[in-house]
SETITI-572091 format. One record per residue (C-alpha): residue number from 1; residue in three letters; x, z, y negated. Coordinates in nm, 3 decimals. Each point is the difference from the previous one (the first is absolute). Layout:
% SETITI-572091
> NUM/ala/X/Z/Y
...
END
This chain:
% SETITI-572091
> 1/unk/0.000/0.000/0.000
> 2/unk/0.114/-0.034/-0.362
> 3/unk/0.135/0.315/-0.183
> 4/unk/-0.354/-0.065/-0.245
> 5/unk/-0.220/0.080/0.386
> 6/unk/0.288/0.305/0.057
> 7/unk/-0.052/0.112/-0.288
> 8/unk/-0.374/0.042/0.023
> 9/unk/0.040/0.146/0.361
> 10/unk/0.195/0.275/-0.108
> 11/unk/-0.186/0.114/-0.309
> 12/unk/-0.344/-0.115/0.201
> 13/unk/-0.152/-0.156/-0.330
> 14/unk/0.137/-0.291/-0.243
> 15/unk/0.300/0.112/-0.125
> 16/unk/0.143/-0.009/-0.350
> 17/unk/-0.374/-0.033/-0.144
> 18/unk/-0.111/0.306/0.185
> 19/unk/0.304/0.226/-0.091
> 20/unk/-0.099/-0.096/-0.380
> 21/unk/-0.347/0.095/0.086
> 22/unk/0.116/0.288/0.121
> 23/unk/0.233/0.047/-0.281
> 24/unk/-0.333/-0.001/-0.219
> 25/unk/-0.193/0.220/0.149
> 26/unk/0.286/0.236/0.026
> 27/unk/0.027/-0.024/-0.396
> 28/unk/-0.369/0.026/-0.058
> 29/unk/-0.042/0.306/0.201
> 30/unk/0.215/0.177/-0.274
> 31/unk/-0.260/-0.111/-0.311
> 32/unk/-0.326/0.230/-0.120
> 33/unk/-0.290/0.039/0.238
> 34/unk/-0.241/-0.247/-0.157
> 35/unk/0.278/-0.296/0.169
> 36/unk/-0.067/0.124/0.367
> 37/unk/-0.303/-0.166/0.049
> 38/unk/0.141/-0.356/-0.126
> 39/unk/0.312/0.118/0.272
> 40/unk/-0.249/0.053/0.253
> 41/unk/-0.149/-0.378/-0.114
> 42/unk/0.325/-0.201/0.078
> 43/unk/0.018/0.165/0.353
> 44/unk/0.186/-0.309/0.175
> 45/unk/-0.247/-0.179/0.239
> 46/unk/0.131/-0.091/0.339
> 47/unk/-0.008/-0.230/0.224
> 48/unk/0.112/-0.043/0.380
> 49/unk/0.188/-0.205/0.147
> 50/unk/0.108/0.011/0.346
> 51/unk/0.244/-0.317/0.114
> 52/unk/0.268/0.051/0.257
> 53/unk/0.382/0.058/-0.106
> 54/unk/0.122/0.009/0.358
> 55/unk/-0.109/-0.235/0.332
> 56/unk/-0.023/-0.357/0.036
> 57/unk/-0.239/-0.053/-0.295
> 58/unk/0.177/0.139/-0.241
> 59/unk/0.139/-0.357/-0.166
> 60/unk/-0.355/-0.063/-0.013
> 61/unk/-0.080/0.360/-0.126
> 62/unk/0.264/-0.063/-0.299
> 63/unk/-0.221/-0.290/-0.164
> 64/unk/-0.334/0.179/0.051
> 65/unk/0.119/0.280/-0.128
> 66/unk/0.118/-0.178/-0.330
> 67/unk/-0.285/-0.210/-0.077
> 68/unk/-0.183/0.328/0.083
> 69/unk/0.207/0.150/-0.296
> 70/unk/0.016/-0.317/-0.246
> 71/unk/-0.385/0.007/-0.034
> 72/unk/0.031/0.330/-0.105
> 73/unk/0.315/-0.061/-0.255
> 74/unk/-0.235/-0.294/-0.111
> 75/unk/-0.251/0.255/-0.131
> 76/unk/0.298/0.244/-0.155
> 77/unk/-0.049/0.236/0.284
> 78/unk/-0.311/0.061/-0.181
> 79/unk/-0.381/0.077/0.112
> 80/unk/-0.298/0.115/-0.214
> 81/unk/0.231/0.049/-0.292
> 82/unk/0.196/0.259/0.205
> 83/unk/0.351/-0.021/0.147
> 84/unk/0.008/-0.123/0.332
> 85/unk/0.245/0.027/0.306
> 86/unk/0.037/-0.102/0.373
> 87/unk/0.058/0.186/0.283
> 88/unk/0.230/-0.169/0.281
> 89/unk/0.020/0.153/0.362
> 90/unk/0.105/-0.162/0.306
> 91/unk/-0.186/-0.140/0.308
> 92/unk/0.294/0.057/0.253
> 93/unk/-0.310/-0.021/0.290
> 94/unk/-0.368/0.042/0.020
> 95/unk/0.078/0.384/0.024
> 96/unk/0.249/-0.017/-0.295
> 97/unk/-0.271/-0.249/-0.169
> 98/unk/-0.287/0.281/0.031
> 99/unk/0.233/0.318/-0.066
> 100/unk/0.076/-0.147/-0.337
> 101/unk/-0.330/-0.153/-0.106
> 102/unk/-0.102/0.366/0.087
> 103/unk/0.265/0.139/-0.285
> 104/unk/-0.082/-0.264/-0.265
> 105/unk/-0.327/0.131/0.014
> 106/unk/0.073/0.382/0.064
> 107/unk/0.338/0.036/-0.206
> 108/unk/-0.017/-0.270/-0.260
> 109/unk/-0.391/0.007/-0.066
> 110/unk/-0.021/-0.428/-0.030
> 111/unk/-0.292/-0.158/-0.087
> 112/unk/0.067/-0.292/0.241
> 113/unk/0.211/-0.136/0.227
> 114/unk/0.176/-0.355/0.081
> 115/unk/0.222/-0.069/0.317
> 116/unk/-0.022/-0.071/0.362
> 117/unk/0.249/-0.273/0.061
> 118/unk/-0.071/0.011/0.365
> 119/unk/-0.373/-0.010/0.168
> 120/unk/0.075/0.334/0.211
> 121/unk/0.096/0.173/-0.345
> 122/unk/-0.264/-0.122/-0.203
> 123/unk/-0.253/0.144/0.247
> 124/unk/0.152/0.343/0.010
> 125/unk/-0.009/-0.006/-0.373
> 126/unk/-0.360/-0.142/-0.034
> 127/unk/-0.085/0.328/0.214
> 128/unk/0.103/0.213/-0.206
> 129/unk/-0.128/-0.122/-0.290
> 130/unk/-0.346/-0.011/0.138
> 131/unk/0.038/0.399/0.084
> 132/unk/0.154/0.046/-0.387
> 133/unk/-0.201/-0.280/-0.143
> 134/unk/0.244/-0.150/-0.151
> 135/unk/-0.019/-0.396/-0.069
> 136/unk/0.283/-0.178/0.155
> 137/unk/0.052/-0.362/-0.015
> 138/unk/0.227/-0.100/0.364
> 139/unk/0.110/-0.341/-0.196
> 140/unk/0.200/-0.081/0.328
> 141/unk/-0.121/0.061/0.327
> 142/unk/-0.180/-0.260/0.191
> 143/unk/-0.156/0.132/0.336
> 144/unk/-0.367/-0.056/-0.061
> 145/unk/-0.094/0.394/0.087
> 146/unk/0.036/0.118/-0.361
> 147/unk/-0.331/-0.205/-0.177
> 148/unk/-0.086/0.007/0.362
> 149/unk/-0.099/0.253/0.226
> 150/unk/0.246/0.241/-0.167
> 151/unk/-0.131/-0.049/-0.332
> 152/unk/-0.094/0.299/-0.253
> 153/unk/-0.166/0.036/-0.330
> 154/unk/0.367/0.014/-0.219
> 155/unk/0.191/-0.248/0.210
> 156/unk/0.075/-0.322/-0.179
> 157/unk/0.201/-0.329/0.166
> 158/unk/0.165/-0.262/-0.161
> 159/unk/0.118/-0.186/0.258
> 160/unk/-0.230/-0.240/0.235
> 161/unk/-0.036/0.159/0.365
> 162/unk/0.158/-0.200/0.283
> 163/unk/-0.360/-0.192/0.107
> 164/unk/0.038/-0.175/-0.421
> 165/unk/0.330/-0.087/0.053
> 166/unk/-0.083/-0.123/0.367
> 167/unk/-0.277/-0.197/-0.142
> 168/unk/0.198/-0.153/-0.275
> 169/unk/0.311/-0.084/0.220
> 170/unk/-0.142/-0.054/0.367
> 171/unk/-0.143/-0.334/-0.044
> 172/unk/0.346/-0.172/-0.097
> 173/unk/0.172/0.157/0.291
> 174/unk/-0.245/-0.133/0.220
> 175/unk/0.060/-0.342/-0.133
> 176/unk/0.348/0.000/0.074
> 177/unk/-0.140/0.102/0.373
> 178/unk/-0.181/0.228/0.204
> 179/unk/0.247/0.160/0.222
> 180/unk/0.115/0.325/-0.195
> 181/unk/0.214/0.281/0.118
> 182/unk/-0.044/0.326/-0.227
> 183/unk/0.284/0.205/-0.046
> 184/unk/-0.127/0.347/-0.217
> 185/unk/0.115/0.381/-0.076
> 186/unk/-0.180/0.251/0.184
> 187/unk/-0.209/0.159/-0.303
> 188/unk/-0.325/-0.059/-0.147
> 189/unk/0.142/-0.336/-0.193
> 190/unk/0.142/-0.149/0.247
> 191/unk/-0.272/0.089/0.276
> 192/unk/-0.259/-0.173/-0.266
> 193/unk/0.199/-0.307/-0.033
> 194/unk/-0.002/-0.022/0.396
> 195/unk/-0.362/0.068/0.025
> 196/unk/-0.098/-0.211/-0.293
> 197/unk/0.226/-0.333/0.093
> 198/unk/-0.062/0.054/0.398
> 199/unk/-0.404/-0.038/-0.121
> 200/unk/0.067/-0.283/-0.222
> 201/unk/0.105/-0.218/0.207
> 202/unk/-0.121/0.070/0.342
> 203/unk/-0.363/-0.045/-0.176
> 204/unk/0.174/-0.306/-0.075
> 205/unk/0.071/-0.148/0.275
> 206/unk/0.370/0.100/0.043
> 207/unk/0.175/0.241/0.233
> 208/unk/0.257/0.284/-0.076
> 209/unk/0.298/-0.069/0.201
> 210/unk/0.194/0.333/-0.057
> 211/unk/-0.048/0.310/-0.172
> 212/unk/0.336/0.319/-0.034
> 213/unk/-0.028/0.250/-0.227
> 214/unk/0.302/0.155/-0.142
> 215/unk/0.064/0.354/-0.148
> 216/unk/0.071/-0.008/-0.423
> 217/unk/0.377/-0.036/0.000
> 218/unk/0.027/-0.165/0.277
> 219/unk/0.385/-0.115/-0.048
> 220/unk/0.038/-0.279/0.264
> 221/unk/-0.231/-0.270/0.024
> 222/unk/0.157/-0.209/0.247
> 223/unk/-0.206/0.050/0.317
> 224/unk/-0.312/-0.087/-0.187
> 225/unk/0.144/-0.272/-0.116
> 226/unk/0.156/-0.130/0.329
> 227/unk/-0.382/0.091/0.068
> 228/unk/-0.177/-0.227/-0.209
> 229/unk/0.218/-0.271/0.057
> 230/unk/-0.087/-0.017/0.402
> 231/unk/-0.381/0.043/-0.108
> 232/unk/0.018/-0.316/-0.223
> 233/unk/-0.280/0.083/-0.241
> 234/unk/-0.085/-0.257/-0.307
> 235/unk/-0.052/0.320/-0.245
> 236/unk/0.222/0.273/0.010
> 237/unk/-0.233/0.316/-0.184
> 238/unk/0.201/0.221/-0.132
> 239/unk/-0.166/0.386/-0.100
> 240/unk/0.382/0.191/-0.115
> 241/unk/-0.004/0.142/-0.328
> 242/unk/0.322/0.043/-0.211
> 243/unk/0.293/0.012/0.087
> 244/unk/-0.078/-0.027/0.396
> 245/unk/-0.122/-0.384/-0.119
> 246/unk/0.330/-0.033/-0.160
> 247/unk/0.200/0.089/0.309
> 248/unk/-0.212/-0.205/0.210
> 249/unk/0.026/-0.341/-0.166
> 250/unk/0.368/0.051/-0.026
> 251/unk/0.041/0.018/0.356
> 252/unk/-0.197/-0.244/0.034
> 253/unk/0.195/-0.235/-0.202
> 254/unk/0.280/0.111/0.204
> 255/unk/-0.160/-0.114/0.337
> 256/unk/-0.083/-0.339/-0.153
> 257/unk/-0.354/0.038/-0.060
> 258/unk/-0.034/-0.075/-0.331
> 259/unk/-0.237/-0.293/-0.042
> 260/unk/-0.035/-0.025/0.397
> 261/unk/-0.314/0.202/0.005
> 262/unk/-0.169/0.070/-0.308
> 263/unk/-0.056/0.366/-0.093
> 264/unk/-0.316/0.119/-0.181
> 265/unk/-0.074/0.350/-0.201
> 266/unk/-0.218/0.156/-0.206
> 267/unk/0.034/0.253/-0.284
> 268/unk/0.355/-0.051/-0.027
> 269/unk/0.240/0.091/-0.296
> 270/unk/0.217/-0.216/-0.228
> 271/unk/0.261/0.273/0.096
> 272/unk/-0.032/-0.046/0.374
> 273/unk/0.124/-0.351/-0.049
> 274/unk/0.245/0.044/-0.290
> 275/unk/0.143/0.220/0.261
> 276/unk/0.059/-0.259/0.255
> 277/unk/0.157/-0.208/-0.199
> 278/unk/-0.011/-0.383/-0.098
> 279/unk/0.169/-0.138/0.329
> 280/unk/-0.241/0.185/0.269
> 281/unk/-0.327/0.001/-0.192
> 282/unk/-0.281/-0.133/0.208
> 283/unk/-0.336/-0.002/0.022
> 284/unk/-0.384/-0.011/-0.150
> 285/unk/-0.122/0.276/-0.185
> 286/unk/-0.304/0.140/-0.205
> 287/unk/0.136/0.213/-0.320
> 288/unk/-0.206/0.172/-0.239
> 289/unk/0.182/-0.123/-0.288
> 290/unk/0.316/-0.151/-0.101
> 291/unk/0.169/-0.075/-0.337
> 292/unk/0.040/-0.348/-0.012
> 293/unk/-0.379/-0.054/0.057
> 294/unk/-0.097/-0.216/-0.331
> 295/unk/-0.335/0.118/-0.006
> 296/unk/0.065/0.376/-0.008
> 297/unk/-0.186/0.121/-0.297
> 298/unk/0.206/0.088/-0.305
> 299/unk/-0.030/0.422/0.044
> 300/unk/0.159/-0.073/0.318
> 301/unk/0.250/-0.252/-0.195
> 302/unk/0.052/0.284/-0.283
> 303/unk/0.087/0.257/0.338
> 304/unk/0.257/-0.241/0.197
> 305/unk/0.188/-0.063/-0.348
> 306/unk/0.010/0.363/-0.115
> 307/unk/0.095/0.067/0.412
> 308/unk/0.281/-0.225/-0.016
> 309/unk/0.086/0.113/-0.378
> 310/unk/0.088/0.334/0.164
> 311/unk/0.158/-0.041/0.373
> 312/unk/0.122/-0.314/-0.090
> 313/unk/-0.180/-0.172/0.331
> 314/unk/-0.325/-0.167/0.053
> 315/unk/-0.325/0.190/0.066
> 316/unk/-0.106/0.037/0.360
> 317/unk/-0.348/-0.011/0.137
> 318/unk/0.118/0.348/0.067
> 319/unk/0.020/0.049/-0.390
> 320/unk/-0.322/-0.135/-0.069
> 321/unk/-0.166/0.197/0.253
> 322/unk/0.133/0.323/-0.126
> 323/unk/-0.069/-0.089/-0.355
> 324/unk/-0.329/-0.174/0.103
> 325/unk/-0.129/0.351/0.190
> 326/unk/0.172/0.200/-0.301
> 327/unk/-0.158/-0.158/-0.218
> 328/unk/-0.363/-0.008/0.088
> 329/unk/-0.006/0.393/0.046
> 330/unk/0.126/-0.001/-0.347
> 331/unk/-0.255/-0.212/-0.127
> 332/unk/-0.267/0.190/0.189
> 333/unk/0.135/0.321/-0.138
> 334/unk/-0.018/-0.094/-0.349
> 335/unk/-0.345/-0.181/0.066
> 336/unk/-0.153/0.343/0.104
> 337/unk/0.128/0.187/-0.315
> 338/unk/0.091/0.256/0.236
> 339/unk/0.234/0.112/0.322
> 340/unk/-0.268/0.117/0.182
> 341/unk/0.016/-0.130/0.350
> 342/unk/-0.378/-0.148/0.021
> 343/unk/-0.025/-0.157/-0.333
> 344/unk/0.342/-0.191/0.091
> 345/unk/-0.124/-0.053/0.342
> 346/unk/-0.312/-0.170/-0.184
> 347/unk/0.219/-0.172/-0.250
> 348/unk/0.215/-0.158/0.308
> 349/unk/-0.334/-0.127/0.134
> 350/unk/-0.060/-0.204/-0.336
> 351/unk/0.350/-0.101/-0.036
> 352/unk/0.086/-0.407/0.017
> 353/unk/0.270/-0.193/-0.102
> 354/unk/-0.061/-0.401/-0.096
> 355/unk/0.298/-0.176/0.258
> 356/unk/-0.077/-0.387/-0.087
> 357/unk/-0.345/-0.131/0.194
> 358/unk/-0.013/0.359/0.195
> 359/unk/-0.098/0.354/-0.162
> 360/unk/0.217/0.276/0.183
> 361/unk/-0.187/0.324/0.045
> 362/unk/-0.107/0.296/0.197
> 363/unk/-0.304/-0.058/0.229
> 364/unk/-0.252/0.316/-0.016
> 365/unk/-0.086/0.013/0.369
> 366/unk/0.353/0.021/0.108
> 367/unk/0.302/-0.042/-0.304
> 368/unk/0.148/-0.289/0.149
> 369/unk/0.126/-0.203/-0.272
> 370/unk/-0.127/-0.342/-0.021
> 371/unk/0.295/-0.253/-0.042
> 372/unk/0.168/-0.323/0.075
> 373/unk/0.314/-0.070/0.246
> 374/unk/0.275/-0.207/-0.054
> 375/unk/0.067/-0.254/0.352
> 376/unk/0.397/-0.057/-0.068
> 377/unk/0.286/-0.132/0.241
> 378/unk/0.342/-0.016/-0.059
> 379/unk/0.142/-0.263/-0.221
> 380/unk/0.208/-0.246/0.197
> 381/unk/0.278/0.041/-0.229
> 382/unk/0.046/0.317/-0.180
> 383/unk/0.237/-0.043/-0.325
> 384/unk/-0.065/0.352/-0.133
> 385/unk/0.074/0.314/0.128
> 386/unk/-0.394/0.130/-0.081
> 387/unk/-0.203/-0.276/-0.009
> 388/unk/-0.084/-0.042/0.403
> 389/unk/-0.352/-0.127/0.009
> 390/unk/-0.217/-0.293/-0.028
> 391/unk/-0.358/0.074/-0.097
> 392/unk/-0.222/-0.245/0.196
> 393/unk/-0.336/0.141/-0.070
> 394/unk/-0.207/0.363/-0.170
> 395/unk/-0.280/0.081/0.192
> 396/unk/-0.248/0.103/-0.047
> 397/unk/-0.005/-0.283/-0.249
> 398/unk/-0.290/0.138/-0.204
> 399/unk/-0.310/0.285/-0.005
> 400/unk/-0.202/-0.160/0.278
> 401/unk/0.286/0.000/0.233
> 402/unk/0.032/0.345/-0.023
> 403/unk/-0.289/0.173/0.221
> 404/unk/0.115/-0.261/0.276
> 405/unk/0.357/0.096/-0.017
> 406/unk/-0.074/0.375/-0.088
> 407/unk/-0.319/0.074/0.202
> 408/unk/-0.329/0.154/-0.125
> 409/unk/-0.129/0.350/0.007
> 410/unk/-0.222/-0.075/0.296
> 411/unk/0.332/-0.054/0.214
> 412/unk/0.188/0.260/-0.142
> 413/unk/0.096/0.324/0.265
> 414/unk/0.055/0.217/-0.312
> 415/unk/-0.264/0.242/-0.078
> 416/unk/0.072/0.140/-0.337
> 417/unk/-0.053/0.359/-0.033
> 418/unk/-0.130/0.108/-0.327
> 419/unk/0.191/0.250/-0.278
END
């Protein structure tokens, strides 16, 4: 992590801003009695945020966690005309994940909470906010439980569940052919994307011809590999997040598979590729965002520039989902007029964002956010070190593509509790 994230972990809060804060209300302490109650006023009001700082996300943690931040700094770690701060713990495992969101709300008394870079976290977190009722937007995590059958009252998502992304990237796997072989992490995402692609295209008239799957940090690859070569499949499907993908399509690179078979994944992170590098990138892919996309609207412009302004590197879909999920609990906080946890929760509800023909939001009956996908492979030739992908299409394409991609209330498994 940069000294800027160290810094925050070891004070707990933003640091130079909050020791001036602190500073102040150190100094106004020592004037007359008729200052308290302005003292007690500009109280700092805090946010959570719970991305990992150790584990194999962590390189995706480090983006989330500063677009998280810059939508904050945009503001000038301001809300309702008081000072504002965030809160950052880690998310070392589900346990860890739960532990901590369990401080931020005992210890640190936040208003709201933003994190979950991995599906198993985000649904330890999402438990505990429905016990503290807390809102927490899991801007991350994919595995359709969370608006699903695990969904609760203050639990927002920003990214599409594995069935969207299925939907979206399914139907140009199975024109390349129907023979797939699913390779996938044994968690909730990767147990979705086997479920979800193994129902695509077996209702499609296409067969599964081999299905492994592999512990998160799995560090050798090669018998899978040697695997899926033997089984011959048209579609490799791919369900590793982080950097497990990025060890897997370097090896295999190394066994000469690279462009042999093609290899297919959803959900996956600029990072996960920038990782592999230019010589054994492979593959098709749907993102949720990525910064040369020309019709990204021109907040999200404004965000990338003022990202690369101040880490000197391109935004990731990892920074825009941070910043994105940051950003609309903000909002929602300063739409209420308050930090009480039902009038944000109601303000979250109402909250939309206009992204070109499509209008991101929060569905009532289950806070999934409503959104497009990016369908991107891998340019054939890649001439700079960041820019990987070729955008082929952005689907849903506009509003009445969204209930088909999305699914309605009547065949949603969540059954929202009430506040």
């Amino acid at each position: 992590m940069n000294d800027h994230s160290i810094n925050r972990s070891k004070f707990g809060t933003i640091g130079r801003r909050g020791l001036l804060l602190g500073a102040g209300a150190l100094a106004a302490s020592r004037l007359p009695m008729p200052y308290i109650g302005n003292a007690a006023a500009a109280e700092p009001i805090k946010i959570g945020m719970i991305w990992a700082k150790t584990g194999s996300i962590v390189d995706q943690a480090e983006y989330l966690a500063q677009g998280s931040m810059l939508a904050l700094e945009q503001r000038n770690n301001t809300l309702l005309g008081r000072p504002a701060e965030i809160v950052w713990l880690d998310e070392p495992n589900p346990q860890g994940a739960q532990q901590n969101a369990e401080r931020l709300v005992g210890e640190h008394k936040v208003v709201g909470i933003v994190g979950g870079a991995l599906s198993s976290f985000a649904l330890a977190i999402s438990a505990v906010a429905k016990k503290a009722k807390v809102p927490f937007i899991a801007a991350n995590a994919a595995a359709g439980a969370l608006t699903g059958s695990s969904c609760n009252k203050y639990t927002f998502r920003l990214q599409p569940p594995v069935d969207v992304h299925t939907n979206v990237l399914a139907p140009y796997c199975a024109s390349i052919g129907k023979k797939w072989y699913v390779l996938t992490a044994a968690y909730a995402f990767g147990q979705d994307i086997k479920k979800s692609f193994t129902d695509y295209i077996t209702a499609n008239g296409g067969q599964v011809v081999g299905a492994d799957e592999v512990p998160v940090g799995t560090p050798d690859y090669s018998s899978f590999i040697l695997k899926i070569r033997a089984a011959k499949p048209d579609v490799v499907i791919g369900g590793i997040a982080a950097s497990d993908l990025t060890t897997f399509l370097k090896q295999w690179n190394e066994l000469g598979m690279r462009g042999k078979i093609p290899f297919a994944e959803i959900a996956v992170g600029n990072t996960d590729l920038w990782g592999v590098g230019p010589e054994a990138a492979d593959g098709l892919f749907t993102l949720t965002w990525y910064y040369q996309n020309p019709n990204n609207p021109p907040e999200e412009k404004a965000m990338a520039a003022a990202y690369a302004k101040k880490y000197n590197r391109p935004a990731a879909d990892k920074t825009w989902m941070g910043w994105m999920g940051m950003k609309a609990l903000l909002d929602s906080i300063e739409a209420a007029k308050s930090t009480d946890a039902a009038a944000i929760v109601g303000a979250l509800e109402k909250w939309n964002m206009k992204r070109g023909a499509i209008t991101a939001g929060y569905r009532d009956f289950d806070h999934q956010m409503t959104n497009s996908l990016l369908v991107a492979g891998i340019k054939p030739k890649i001439t700079d070190k960041w820019d990987y992908f070729d955008v082929r299409a952005e689907l849903p394409a506009d509003e009445a593509g969204i209930e088909k991609a999305f699914g309605s209330k009547a065949n949603s498994a969540c059954k929202m509790d009430s506040l």
